[in-house]
DSSP file (Angstrom, degrees, kcal/mol; ACC not computed):
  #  RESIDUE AA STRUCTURE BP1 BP2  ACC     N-H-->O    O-->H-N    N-H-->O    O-->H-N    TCO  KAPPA ALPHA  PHI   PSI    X-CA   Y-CA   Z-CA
    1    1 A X     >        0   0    0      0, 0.0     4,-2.1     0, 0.0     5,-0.2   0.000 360.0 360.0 360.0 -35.9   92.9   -0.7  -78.4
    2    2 A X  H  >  +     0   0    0      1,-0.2     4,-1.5     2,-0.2     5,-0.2   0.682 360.0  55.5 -86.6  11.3   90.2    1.0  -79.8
    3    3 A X  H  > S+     0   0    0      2,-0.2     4,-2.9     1,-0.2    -1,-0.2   0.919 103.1  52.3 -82.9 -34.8   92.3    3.2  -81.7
    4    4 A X  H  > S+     0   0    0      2,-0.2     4,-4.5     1,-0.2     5,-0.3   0.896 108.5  46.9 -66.2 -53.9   94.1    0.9  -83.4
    5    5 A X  H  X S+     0   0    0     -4,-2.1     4,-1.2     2,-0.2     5,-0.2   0.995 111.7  53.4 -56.2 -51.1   91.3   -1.0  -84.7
    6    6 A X  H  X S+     0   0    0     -4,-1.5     4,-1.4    -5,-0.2     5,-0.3   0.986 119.6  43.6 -33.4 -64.5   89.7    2.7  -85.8
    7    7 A X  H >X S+     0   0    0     -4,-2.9     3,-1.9     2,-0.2     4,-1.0   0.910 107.7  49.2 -39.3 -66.2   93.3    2.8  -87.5
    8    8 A X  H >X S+     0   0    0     -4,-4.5     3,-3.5     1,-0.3     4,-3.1   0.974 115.7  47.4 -50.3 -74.7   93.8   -0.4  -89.0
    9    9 A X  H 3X S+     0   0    0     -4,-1.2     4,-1.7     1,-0.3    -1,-0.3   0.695 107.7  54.4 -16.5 -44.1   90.3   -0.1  -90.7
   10   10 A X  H <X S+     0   0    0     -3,-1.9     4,-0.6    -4,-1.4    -1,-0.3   0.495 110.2  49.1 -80.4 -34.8   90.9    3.3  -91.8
   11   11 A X  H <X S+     0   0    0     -3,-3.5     4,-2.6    -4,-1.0    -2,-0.3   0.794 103.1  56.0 -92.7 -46.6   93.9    1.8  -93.4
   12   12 A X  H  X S+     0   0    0     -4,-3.1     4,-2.5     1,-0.2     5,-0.5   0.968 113.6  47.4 -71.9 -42.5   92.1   -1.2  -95.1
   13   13 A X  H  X S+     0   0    0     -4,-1.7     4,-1.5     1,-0.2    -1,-0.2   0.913 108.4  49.4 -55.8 -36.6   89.7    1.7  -96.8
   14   14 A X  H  X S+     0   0    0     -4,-0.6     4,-0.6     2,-0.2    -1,-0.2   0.922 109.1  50.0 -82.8 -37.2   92.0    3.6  -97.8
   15   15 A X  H  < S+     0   0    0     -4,-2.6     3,-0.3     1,-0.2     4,-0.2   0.840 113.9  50.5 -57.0 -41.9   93.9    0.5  -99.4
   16   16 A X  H >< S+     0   0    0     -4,-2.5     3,-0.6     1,-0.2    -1,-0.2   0.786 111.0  51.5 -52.3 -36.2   90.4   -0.4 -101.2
   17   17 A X  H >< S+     0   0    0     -4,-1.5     3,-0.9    -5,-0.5    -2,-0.2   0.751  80.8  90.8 -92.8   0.0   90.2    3.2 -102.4
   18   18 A X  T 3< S+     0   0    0     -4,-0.6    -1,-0.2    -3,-0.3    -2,-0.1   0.788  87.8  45.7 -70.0 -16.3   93.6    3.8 -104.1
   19   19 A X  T <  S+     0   0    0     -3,-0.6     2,-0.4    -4,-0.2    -1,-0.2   0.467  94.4 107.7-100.7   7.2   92.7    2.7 -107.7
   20   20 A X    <   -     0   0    0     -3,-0.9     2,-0.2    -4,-0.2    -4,-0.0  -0.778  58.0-150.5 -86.3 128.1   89.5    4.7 -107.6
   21   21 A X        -     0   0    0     -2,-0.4    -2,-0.0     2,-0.1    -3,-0.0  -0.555  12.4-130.9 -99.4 161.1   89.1    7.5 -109.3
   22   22 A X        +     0   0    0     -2,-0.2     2,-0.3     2,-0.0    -2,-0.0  -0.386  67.6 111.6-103.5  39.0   86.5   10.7 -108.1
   23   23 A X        -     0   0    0      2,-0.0     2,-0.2     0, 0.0    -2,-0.1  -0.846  50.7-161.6-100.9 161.0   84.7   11.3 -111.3
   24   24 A X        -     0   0    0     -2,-0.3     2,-0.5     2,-0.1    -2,-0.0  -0.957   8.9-163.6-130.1 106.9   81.1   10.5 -111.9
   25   25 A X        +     0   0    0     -2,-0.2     2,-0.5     2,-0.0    -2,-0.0  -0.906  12.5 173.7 -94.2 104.3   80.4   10.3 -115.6
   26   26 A X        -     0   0    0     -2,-0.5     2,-0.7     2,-0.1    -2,-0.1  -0.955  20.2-155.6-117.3 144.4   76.2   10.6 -116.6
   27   27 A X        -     0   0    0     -2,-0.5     2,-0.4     2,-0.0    -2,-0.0  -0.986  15.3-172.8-126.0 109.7   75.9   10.8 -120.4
   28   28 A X        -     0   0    0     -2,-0.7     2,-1.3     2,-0.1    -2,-0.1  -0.975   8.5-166.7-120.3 110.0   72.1   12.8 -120.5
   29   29 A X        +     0   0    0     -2,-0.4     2,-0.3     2,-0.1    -2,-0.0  -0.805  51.4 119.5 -78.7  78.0   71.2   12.7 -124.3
   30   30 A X        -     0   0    0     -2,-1.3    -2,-0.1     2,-0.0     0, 0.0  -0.630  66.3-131.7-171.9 104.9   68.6   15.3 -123.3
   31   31 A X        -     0   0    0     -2,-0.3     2,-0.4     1,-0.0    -2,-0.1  -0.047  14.2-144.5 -75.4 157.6   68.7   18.7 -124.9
   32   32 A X        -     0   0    0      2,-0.0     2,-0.4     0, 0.0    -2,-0.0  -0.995  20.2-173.8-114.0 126.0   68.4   22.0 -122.2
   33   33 A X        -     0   0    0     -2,-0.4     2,-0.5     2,-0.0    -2,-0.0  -0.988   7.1-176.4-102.0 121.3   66.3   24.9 -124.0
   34   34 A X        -     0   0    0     -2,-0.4     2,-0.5     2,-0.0    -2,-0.0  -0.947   3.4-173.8-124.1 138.0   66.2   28.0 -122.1
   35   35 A X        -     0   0    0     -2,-0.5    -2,-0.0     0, 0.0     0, 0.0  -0.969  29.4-116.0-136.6 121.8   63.9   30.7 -123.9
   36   36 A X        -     0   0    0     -2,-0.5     2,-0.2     1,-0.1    -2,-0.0  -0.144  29.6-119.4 -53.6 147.1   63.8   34.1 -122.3
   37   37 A X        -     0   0    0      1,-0.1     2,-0.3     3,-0.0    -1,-0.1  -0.607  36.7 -93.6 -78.6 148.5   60.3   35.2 -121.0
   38   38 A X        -     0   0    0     -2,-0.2    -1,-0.1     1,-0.1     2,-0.0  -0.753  44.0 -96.0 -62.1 129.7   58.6   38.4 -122.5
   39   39 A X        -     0   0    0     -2,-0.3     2,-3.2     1,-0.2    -1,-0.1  -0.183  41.7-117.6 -80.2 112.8   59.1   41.5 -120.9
   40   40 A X        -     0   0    0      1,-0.1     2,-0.6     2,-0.1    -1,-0.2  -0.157  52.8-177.9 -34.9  57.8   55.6   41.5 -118.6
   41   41 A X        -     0   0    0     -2,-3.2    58,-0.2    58,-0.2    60,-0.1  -0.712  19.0-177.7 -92.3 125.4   54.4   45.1 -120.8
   42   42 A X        +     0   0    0     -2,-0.6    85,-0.9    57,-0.2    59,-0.1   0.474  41.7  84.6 -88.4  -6.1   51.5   46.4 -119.8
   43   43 A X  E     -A  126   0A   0     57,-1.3    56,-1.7    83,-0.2    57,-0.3   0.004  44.6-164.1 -75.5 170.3   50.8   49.3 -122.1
   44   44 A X  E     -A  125   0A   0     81,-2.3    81,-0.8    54,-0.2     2,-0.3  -0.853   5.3-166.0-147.1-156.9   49.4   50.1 -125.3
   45   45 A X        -     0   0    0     -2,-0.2    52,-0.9    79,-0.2     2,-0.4  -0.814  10.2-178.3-177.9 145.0   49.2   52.7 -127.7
   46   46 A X  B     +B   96   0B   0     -2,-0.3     2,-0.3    50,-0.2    50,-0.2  -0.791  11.5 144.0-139.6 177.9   46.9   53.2 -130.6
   47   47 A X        -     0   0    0     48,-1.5     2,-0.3    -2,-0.4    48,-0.3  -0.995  41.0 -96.7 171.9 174.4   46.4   55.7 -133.5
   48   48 A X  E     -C   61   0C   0     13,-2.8    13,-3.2    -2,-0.3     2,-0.5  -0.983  27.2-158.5-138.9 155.0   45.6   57.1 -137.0
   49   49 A X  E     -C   60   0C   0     44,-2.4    24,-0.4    -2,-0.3     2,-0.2  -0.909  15.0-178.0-133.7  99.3   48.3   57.8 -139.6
   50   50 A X  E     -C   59   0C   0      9,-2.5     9,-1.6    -2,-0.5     2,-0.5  -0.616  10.8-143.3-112.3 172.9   47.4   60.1 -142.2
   51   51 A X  E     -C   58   0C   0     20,-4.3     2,-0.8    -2,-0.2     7,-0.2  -0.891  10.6-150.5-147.6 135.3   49.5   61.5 -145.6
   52   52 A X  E  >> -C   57   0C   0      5,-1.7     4,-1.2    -2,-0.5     5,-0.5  -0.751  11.8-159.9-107.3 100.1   49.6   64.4 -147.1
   53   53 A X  T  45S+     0   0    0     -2,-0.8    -1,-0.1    16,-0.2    17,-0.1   0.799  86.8  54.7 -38.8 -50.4   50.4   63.7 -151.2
   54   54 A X  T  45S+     0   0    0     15,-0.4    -1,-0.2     1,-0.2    -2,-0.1   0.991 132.6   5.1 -63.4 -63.9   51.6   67.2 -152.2
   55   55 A X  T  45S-     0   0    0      2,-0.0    -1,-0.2    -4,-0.0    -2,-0.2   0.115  96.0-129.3-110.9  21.8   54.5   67.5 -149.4
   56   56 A X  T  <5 +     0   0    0     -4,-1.2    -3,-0.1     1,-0.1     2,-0.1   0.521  45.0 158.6   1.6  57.0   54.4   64.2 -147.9
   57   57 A X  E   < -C   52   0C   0     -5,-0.5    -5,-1.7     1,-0.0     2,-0.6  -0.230  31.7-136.9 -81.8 177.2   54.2   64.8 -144.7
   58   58 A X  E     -C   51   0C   0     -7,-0.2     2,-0.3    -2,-0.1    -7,-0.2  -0.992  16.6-164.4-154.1 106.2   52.6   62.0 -141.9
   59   59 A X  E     -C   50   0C   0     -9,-1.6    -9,-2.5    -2,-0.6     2,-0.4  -0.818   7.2-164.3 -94.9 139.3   50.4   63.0 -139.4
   60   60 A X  E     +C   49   0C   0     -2,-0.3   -11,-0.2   -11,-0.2     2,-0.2  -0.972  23.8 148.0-125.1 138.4   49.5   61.0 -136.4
   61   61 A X  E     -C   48   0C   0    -13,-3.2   -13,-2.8    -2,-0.4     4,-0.1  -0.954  51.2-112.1-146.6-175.2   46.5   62.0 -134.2
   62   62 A X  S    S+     0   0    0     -2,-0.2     2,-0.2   -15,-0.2    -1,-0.1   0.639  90.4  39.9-110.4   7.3   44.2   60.2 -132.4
   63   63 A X  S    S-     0   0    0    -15,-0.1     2,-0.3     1,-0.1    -2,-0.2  -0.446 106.9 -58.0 -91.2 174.3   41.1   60.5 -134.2
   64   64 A X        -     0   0    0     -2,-0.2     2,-0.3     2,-0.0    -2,-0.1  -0.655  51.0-133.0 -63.0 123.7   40.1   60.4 -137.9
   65   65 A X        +     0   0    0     -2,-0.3     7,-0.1    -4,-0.1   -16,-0.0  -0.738  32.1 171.7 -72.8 119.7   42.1   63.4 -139.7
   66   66 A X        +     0   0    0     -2,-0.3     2,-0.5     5,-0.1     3,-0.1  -0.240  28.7 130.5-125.5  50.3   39.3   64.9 -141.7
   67   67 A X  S >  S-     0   0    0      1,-0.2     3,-3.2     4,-0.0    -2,-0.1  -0.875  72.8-122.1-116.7 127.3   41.5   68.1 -142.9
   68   68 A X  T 3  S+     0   0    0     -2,-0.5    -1,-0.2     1,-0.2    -3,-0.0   0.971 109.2  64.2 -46.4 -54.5   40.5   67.9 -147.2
   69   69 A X  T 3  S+     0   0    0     -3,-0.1   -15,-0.4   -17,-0.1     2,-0.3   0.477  91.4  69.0  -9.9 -37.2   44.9   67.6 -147.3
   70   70 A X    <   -     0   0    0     -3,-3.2     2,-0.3   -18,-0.1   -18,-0.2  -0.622  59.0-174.8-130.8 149.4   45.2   64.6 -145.7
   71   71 A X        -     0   0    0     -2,-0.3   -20,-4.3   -20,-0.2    21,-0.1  -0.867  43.4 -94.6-140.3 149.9   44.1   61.2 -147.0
   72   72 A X        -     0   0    0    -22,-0.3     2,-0.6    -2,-0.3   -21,-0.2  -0.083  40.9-128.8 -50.3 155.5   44.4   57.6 -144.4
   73   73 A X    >   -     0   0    0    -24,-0.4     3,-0.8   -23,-0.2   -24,-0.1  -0.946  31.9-156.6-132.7 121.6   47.9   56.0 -145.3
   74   74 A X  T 3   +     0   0    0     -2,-0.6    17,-0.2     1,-0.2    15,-0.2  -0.289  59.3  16.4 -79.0-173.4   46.7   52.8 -145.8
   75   75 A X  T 3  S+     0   0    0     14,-1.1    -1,-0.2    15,-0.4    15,-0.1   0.451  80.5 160.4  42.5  15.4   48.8   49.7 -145.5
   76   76 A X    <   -     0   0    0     -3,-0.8     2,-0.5    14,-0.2    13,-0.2  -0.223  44.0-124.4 -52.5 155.4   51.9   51.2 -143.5
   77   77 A X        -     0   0    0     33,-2.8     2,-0.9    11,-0.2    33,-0.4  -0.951  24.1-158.1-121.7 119.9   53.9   49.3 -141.8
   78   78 A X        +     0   0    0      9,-3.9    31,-0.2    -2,-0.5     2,-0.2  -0.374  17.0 171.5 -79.8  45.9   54.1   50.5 -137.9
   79   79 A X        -     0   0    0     -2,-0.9    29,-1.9    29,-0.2     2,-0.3  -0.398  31.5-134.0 -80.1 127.9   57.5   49.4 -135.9
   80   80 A X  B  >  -D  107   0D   0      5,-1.2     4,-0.7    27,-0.2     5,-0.4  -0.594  30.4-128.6 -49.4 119.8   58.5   50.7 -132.2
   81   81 A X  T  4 S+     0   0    0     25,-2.9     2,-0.7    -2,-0.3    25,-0.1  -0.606  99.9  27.6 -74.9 174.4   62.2   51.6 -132.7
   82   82 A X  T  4 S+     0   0    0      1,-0.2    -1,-0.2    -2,-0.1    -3,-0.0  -0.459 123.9  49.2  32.7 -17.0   63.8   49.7 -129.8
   83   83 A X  T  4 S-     0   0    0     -2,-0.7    -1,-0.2    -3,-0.3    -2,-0.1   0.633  87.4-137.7 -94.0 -20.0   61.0   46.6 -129.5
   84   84 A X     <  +     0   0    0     -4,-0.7     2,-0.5     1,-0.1    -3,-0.1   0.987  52.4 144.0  59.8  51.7   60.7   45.5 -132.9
   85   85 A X        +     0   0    0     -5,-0.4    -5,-1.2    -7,-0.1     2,-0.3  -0.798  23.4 173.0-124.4 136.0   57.1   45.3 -132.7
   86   86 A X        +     0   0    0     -2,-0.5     2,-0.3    -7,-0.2    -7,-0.1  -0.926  10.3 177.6-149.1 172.9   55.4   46.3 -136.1
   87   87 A X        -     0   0    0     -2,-0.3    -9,-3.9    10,-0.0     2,-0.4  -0.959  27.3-120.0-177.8 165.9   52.0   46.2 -137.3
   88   88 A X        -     0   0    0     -2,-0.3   -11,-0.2   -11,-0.2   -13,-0.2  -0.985  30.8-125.1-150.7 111.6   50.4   47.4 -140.5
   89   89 A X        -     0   0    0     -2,-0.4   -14,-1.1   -13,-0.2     6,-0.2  -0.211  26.1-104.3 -82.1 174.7   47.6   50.0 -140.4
   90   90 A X        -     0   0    0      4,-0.8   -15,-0.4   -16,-0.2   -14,-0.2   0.525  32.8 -88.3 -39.6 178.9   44.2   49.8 -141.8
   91   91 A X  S    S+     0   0    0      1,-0.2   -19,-0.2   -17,-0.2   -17,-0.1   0.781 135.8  46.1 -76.9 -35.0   41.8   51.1 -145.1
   92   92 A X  S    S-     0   0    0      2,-0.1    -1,-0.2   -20,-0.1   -43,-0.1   0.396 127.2-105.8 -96.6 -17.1   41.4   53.9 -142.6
   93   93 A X  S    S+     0   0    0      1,-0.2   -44,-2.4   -21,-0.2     2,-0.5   0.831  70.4 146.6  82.8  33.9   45.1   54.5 -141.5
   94   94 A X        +     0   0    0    -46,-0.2    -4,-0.8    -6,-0.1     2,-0.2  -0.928  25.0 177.5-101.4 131.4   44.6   52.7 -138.0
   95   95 A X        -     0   0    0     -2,-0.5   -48,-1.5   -48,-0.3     2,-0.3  -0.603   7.6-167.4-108.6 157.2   47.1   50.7 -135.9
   96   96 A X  B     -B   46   0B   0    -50,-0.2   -50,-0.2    -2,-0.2     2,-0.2  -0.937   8.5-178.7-146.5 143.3   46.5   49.1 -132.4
   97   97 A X        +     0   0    0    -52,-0.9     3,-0.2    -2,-0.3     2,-0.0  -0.633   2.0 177.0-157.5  92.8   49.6   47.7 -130.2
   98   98 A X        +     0   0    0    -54,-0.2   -54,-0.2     1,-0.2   -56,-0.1  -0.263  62.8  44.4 -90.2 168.4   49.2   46.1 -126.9
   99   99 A X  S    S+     0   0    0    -56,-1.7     2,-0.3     1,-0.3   -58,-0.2   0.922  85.0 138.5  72.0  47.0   52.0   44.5 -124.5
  100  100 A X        -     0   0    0    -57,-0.3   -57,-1.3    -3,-0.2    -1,-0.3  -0.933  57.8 -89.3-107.3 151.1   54.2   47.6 -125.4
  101  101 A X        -     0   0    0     -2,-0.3    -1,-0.2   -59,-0.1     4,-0.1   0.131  41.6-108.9 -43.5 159.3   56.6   49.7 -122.8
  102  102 A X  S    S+     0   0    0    -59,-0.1    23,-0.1     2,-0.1    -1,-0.0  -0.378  77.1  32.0 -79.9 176.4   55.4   52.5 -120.8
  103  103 A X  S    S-     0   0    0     21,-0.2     2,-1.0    -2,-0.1    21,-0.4  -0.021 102.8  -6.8  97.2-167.9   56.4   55.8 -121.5
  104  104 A X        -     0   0    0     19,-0.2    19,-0.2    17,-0.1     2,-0.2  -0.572  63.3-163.7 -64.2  75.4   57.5   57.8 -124.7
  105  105 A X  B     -E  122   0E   0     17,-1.1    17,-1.2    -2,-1.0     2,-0.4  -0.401  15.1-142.0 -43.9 100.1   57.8   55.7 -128.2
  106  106 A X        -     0   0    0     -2,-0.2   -25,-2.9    15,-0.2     2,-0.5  -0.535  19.0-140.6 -61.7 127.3   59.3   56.4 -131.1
  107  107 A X  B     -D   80   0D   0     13,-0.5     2,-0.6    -2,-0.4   -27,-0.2  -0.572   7.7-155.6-102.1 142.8   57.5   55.2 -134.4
  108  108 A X        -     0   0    0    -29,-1.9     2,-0.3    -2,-0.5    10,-0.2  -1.000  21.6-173.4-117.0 113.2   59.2   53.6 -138.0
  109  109 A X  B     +F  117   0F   0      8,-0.7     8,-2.7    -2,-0.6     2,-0.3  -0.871   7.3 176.5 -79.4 129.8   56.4   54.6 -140.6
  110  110 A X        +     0   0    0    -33,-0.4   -33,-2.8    -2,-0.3     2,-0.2  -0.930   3.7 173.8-156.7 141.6   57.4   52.9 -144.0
  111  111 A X        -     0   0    0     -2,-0.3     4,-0.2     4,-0.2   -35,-0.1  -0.697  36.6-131.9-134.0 154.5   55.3   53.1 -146.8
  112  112 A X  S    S+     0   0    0     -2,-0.2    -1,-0.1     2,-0.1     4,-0.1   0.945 116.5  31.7 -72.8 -57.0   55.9   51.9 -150.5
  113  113 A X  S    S+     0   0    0      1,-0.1     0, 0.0     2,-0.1     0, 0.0   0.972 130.9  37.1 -54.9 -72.5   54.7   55.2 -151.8
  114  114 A X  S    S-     0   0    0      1,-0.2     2,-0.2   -57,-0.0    -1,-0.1   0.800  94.1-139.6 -38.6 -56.2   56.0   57.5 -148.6
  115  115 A X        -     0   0    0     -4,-0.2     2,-0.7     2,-0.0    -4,-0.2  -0.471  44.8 -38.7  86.9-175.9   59.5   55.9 -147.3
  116  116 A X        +     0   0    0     -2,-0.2     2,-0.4    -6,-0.2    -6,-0.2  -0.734  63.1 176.0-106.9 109.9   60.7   55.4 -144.2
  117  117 A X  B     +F  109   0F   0     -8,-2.7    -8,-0.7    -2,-0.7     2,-0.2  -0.795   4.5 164.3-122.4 117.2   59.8   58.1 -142.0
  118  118 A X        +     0   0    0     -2,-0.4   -10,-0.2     1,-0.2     3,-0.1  -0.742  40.2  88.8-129.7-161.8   60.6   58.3 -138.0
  119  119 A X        +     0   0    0     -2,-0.2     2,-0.4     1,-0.2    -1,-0.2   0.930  46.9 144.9  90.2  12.8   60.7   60.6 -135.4
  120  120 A X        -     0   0    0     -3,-0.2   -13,-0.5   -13,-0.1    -1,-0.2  -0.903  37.1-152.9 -63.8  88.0   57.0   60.3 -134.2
  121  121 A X        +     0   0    0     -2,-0.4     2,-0.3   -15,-0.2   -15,-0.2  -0.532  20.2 177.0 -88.1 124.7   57.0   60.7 -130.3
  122  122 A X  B     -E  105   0E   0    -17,-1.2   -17,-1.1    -2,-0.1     2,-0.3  -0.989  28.5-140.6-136.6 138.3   54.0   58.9 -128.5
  123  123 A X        -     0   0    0     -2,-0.3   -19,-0.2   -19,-0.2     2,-0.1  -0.837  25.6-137.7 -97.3 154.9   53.1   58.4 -125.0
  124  124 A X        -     0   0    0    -21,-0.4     2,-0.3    -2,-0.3   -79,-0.2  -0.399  12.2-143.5 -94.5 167.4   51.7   54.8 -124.4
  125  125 A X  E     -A   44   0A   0    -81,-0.8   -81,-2.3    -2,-0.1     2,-0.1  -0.956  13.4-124.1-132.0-179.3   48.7   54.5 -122.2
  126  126 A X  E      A   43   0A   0     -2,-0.3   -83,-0.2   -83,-0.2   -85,-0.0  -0.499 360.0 360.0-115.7 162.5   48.2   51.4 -119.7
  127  127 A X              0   0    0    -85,-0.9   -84,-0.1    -2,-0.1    -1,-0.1   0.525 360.0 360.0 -93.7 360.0   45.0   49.0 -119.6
């Protein structure tokens, strides 16, 4: 007996649920922005960028160049190839560049006067 009632019941739901459909429709006017984090870099790396007029050559050291040859290159613009990270030295021909990768760097000097000179290999150092 009690199976039958189980049944019949079982039978009257199922008769309620045939014109029902199993979607759920929520219409969320509500934009999702997902914005990648910045890669947690802990390094830096710092310098002076100096030019030699006659053969234009680009020195990097990490002092002041005081060799008669060499003049500051002012107003560079300083990019890490792979980061895009740039920066624009000084009167004095100095750049400073935190939150860059560890390890060995390649530098994009471009100059109005100079051109676009890479091919500077720098190790970063950590804070």
């Amino acid at each position: 007996m009690r199976k039958a009632i189980r049944f019949v019941l079982l039978l009257v739901v199922a008769g309620l649920l045939v014109g029902c459909q199993g979607r759920v429709f929520l219409n969320l006017d509500v934009p999702i922005v997902v914005e990648p984090a910045r890669p947690p870099y802990r390094g830096e790396t710092w310098g002076y960028l100096s030019y030699n007029p006659r053969d234009h050559h680009i020195v990097y050291t990490i002092g002041r160049n005081n060799d008669r040859r060499y003049e500051p290159l002012r107003d560079a613009k300083v990019t890490i190839i792979g980061t895009g990270m740039s920066v624009y030295t000084d009167r004095d021909g100095y750049f400073y560049l935190a939150g860059v990768p560890h390890g060995r760097l390649t530098l994009l000097v471009q100059h109005r006067r100079v051109g676009p000179s890479n091919g500077v290999y720098i190790n970063t150092a950590s804070r």
